[in-house]
BATI-825199 format. One line per 8 residues: their letters; for each residue z negated, y, x of C-alpha. Coordinates in Angstrom, 1 decimal. Layout:
residues N
A	Z/Y/X; ...
//
This chain:
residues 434
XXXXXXXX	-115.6/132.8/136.4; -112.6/134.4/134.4; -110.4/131.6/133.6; -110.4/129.2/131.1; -112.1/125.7/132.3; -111.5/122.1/131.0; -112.4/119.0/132.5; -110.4/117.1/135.1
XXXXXXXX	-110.3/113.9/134.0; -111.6/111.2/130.9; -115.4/110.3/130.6; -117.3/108.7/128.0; -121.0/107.8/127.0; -122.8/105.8/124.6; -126.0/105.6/123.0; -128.3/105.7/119.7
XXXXXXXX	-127.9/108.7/117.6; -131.1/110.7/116.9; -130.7/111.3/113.1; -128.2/108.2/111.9; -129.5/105.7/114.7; -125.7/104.5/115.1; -124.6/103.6/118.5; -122.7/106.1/119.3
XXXXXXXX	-119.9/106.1/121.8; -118.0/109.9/122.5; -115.0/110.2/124.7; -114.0/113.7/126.3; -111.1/114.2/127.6; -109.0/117.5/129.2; -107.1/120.2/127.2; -104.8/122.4/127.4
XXXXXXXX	-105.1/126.5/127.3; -106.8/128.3/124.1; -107.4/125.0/122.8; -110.9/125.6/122.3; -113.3/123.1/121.4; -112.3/120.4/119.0; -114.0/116.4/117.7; -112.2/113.7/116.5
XXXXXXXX	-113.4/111.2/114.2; -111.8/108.2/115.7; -113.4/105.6/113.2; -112.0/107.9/110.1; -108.6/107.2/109.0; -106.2/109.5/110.7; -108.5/110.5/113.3; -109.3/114.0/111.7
XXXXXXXX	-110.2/116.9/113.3; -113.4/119.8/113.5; -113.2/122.9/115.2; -116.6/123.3/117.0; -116.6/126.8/115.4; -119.4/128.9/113.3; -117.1/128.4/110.5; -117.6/125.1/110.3
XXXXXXXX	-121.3/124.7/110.0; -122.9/123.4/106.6; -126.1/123.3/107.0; -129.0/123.5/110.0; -131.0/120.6/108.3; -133.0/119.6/111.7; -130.0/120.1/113.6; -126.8/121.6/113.7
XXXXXXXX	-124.2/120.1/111.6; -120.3/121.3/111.4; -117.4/119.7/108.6; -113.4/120.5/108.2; -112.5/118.5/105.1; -114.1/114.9/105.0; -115.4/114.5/108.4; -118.8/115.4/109.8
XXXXXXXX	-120.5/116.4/112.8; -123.9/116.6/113.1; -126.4/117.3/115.7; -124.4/119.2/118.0; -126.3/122.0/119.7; -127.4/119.5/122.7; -123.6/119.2/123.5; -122.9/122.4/122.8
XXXXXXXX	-125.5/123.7/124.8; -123.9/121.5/127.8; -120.5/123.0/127.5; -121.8/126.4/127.8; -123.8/125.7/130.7; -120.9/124.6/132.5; -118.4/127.2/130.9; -115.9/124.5/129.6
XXXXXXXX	-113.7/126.3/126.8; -111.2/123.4/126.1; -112.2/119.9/125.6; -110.9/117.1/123.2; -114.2/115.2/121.9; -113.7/111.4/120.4; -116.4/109.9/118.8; -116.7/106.8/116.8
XXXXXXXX	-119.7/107.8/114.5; -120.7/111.1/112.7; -123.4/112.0/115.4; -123.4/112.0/119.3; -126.1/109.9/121.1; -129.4/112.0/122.0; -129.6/110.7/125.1; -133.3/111.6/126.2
XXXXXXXX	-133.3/114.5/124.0; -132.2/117.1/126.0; -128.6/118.0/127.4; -128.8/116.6/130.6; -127.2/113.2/129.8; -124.1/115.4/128.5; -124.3/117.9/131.8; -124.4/114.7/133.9
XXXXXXXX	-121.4/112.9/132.8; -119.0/116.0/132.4; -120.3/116.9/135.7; -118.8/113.6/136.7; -115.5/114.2/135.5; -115.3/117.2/137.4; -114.1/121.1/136.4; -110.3/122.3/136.1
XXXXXXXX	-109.6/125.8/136.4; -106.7/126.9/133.9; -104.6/129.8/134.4; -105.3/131.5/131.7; -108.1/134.1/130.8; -111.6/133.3/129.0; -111.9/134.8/125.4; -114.6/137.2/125.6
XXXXXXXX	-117.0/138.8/123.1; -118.4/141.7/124.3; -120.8/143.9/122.0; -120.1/147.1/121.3; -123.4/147.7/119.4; -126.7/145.7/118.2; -126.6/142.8/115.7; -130.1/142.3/114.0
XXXXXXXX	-130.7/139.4/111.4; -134.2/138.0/110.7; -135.4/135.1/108.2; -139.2/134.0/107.0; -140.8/135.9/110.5; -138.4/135.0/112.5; -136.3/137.8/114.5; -133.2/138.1/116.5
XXXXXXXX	-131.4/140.5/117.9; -128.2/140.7/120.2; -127.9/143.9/122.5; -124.7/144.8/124.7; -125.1/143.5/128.2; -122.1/142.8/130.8; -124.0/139.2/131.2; -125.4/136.8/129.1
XXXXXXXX	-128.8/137.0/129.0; -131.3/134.9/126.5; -135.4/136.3/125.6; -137.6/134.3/123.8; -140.9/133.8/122.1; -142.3/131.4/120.4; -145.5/130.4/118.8; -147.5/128.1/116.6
XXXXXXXX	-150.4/127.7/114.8; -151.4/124.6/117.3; -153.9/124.5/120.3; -151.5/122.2/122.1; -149.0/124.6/121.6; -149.7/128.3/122.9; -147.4/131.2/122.7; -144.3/131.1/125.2
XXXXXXXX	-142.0/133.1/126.5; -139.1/132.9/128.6; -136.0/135.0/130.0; -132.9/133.8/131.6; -130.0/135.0/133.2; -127.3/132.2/132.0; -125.5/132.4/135.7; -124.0/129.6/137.7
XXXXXXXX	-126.8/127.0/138.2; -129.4/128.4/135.9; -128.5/126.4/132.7; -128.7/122.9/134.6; -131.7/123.5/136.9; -133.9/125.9/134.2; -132.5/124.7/130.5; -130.7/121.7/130.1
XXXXXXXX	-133.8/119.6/131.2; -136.1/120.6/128.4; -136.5/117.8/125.6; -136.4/118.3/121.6; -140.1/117.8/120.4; -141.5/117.8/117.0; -145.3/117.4/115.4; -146.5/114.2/114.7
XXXXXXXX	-147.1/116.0/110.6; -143.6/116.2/110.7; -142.9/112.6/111.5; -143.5/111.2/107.8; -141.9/113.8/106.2; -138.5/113.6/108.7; -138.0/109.9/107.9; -138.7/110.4/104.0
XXXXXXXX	-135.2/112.7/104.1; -133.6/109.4/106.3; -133.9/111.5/109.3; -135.0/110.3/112.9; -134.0/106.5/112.5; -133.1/106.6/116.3; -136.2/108.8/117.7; -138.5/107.3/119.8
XXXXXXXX	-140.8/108.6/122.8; -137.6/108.0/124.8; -136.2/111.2/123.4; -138.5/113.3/121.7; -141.8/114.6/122.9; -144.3/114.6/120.2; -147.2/117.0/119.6; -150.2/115.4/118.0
XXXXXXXX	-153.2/117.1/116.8; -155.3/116.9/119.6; -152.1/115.5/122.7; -148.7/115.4/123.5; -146.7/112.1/123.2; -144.0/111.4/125.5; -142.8/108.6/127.9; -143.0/111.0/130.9
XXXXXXXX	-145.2/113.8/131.4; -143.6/117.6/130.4; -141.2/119.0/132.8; -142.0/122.4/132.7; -144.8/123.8/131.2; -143.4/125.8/128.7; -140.7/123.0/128.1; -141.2/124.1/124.3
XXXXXXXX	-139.6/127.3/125.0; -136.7/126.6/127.2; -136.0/123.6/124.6; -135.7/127.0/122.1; -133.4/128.7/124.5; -131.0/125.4/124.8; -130.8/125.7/121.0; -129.7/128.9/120.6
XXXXXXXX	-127.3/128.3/123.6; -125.8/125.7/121.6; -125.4/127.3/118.8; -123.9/130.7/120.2; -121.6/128.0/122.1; -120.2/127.8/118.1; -118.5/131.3/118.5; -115.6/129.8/120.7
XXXXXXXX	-116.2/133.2/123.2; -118.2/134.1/126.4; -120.9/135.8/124.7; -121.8/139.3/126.9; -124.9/140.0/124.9; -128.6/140.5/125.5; -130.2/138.1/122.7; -133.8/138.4/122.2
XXXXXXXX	-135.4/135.9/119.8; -139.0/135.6/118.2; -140.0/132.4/117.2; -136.1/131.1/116.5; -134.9/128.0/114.9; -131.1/127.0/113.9; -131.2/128.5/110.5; -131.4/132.5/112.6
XXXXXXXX	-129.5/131.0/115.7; -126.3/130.7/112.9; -127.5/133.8/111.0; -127.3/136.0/114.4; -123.8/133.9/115.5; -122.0/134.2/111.9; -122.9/138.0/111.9; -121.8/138.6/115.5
XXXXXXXX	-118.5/136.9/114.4; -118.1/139.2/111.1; -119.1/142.6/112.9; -116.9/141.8/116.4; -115.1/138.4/116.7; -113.4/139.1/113.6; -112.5/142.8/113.3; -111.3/142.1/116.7
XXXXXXXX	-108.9/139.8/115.6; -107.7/141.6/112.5; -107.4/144.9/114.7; -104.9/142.6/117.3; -102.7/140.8/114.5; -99.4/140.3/116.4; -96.3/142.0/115.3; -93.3/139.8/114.5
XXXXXXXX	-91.5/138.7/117.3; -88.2/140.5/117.4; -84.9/140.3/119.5; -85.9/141.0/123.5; -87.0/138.5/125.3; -86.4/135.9/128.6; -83.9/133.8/126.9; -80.8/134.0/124.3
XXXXXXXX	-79.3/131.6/122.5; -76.5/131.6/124.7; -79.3/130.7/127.9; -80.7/128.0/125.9; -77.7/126.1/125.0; -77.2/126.3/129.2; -80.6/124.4/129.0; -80.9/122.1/126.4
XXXXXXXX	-78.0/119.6/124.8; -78.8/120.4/121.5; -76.2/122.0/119.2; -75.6/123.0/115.4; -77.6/121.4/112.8; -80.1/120.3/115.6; -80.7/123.4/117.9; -84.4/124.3/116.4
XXXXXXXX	-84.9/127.5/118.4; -83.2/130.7/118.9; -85.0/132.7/121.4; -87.1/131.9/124.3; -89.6/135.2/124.4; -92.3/134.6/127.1; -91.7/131.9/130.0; -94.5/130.8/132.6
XXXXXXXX	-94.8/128.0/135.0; -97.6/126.9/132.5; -96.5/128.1/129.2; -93.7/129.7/127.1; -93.2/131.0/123.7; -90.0/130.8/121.1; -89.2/131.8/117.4; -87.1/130.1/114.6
XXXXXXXX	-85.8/132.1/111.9; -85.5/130.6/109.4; -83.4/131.0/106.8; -81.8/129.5/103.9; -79.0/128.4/105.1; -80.2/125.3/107.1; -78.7/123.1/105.7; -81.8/120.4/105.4
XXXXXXXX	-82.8/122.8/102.4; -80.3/121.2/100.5; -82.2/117.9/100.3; -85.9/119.0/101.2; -86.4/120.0/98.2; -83.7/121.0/95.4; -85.7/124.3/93.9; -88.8/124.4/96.2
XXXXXXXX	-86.9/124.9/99.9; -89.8/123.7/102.7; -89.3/123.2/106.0; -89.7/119.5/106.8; -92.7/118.9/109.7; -90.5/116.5/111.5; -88.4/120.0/112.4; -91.4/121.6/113.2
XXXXXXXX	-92.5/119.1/115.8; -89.0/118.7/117.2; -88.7/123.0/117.6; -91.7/122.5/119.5; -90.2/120.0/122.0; -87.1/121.8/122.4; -89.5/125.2/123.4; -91.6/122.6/125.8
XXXXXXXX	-88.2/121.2/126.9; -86.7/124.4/127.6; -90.0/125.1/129.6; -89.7/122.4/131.3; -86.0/121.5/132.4; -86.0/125.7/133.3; -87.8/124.4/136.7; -85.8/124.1/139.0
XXXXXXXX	-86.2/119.9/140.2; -85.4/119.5/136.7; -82.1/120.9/136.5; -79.8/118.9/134.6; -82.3/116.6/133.9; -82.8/115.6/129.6; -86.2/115.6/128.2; -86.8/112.6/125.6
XXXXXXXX	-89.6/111.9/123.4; -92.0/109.2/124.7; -95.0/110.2/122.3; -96.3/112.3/119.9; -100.4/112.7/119.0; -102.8/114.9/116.8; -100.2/115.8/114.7; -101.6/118.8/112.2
XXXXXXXX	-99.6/119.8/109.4; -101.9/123.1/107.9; -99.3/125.5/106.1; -95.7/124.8/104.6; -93.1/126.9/105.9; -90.1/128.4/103.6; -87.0/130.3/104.2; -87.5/133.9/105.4
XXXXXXXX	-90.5/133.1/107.7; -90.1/132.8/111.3; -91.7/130.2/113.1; -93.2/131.5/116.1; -93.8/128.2/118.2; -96.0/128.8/121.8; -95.9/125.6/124.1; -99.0/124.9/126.7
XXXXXXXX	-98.5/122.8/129.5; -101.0/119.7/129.7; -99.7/117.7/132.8; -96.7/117.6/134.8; -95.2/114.7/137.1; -91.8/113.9/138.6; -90.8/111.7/135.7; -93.0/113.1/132.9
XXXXXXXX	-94.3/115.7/131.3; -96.8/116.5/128.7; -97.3/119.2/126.6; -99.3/120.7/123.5; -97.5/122.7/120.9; -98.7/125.2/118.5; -96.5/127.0/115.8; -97.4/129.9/113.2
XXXXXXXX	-96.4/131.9/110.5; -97.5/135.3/111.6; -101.2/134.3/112.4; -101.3/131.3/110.3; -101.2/128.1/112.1; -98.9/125.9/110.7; -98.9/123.1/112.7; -100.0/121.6/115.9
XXXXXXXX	-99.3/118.6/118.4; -99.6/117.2/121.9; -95.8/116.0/123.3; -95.0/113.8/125.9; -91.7/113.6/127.3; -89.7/111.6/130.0; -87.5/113.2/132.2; -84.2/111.6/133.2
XX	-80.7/112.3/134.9; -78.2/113.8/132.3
//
């Protein structure tokens, strides 16, 4: 699989939260292109927004937990793990608490229901991560290490002081099929020592024997007998899955793993960002956009109605049936610096939004059945203002294309500063006769 993969339609599912014990109810829903990976806090004023990226994470307190400003996610390596199994790079996640239901304690429940929903191919490539050379990290006896590999391939031992718990090990392949049938079965477990000690820190309010095995001193609690015998193992494995998920790539590496837990999966997924992810990006910075491209001013003008002070873009520079790309200079004589503000010129956001619609318009009306058609506004959602923009800058504003019907059309919107994102938005527009 090369492309990018969403789902095809909306799903959602409910249940008690392992840590918090809320009821818990998480919608997903498609995405667009290079969207990535991305929660909303719906019971938060102004729904805000976490990237499901390494970045985020603030701690690995019995679980993985990520933040962006004032809203939380936590516990999210059993989703995590899910996506990757079923390759799903673009996904809009709603949830009405701060942690996602555990389900029976393995990512199953998730696999199930976006298996449900059913896989859309995008036509656009997957971001990749291929290793060039080793990363190594290792913490309190623990080991990791990720090794080039064209696939992605996950070794691992583990082992404990416990005579219900002997030393494991498992290798997989991480191929079509393998996750679900091999990985995403295998439950979370604790030992019943730990038990006292979890709910002291306010942890575990929603565990139970319905999802969570438990290894006593002398027998292992459950509600159903293990599903594999070295369940611990492949539960380890799922983990790190999850938490390699955080990189926002296809991982092509070879990890091998000694007796891992979340605090070395980050470790090992923070350093393979630093040493690959992130020179990579700094190495491809994208030049300024400058004068050649699909459309002129002149071409646009033959497109859209807008005119002088309203026309927000000035060059259409990449066109596809699924996407296109324009810039705005912008300079000092528009005259909305005048009013916004006297001394401090700054583009207002409103403009932003609205050169965004003109590029999805212009991508849009260029089809053919849409000729002489008008595009108008019927709503506008996720709305992110990041970075003010100021005269002299030019507003390079790329336009994905969500759905398209007869009548309507929706898109989402993305515009930057060089490679600062500046602001963001998902567009819907009705078409209708001139």
């Amino acid at each position: 699989m090369n492309n990018q993969r969403t789902i095809a339609k909306e799903v959602f599912f409910s249940g008690i939260a392992l840590h918090t014990g809320h009821e818990t109810t998480i919608h997903f829903k498609p995405a667009p292109p290079n969207f990535g990976i991305k929660f909303y806090r719906t019971d938060l004023p102004g729904k805000p927004e976490v990237s499901a990226h390494v970045k985020n994470v603030i701690n690995v307190v019995r679980g993985t937990n990520i933040q962006e400003g004032e809203a939380k996610i936590c516990t999210v390596e059993h989703l995590m793990a899910a996506l990757l199994g079923l390759g799903i790079d673009n996904i809009i996640i709603e949830m009405n608490a701060s942690e996602p239901p555990v389900g029976d304690g393995s990512s199953l429940p998730f696999l199930d229901i976006l298996k449900s929903a059913g896989m859309s191919e995008q036509d656009v490539q997957r971001k990749v991560c291929a290793l060039k050379e080793s990363v190594y990290v290792n913490e309190n006896g623990s080991y990791a290490v990720a090794i080039p590999s064209d696939k992605l391939t996950v070794s691992c031992t583990i082992a404990f002081d416990h005579p219900e718990v002997q030393a494991q090990y498992m290798t997989f392949t991480i191929e079509e099929g393998v996750f679900e049938k091999e990985i995403a079965p295998s439950r979370t477990f604790c030992f019943y020592h730990e038990v006292e000690s979890l709910m002291n820190q306010g942890l575990i309010k929603g565990g139970s024997l319905d999802n969570a095995v438990v290894v006593g001193d002398e027998a292992i609690f459950s509600k159903e007998q293990l599903r594999f015998k070295d369940e611990f193992v492949r539960h380890k494995i799922l983990d790190i899955l999850g938490d390699i998920c955080l990189l926002g790539r296809d991982l092509k590496a070879h990890i091998i793993a000694i007796k891992p837990g979340h605090s070395l999966n980050i470790k090992l997924a923070r350093k393979i960002f630093e040493n690959t992810i992130k020179k990579e990006e700094e190495v491809k910075q994208p030049a300024p956009i400058i004068s050649e491209g699909v459309l002129d001013i002149v071409e646009i003008m033959k497109i859209l109605p807008h005119r002088y002070p309203f026309l927000l873009v000035d060059r259409i520079v990449e066109m596809g049936e699924l996407n296109a790309t324009g810039i705005k200079n912008v300079t000092m004589n528009e005259p909305f610096f005048n009013g916004h503000f006297p001394g401090r010129p700054v583009m207002p956001g409103v403009l932003m939004i609205e050169a965004m619609a003109q590029v999805g318009g212009v991508m849009m009306l260029k089809k053919s059945e849409n000729a002489g058609k008008i595009a108008f506004f019927m709503t506008i959602e996720n709305v992110k203002f990041r970075k003010t923009v100021h005269p002299g800058d030019q507003l390079v504003i790329k336009v994905a294309l969500v759905k398209a019907r007869s009548k309507t059309g929706k898109v989402h919107g993305e515009a930057y500063v060089g490679n600062d994102l500046v602001a963001e938005a998902d567009l819907m527009f009705s078409l209708v006769d001139a």
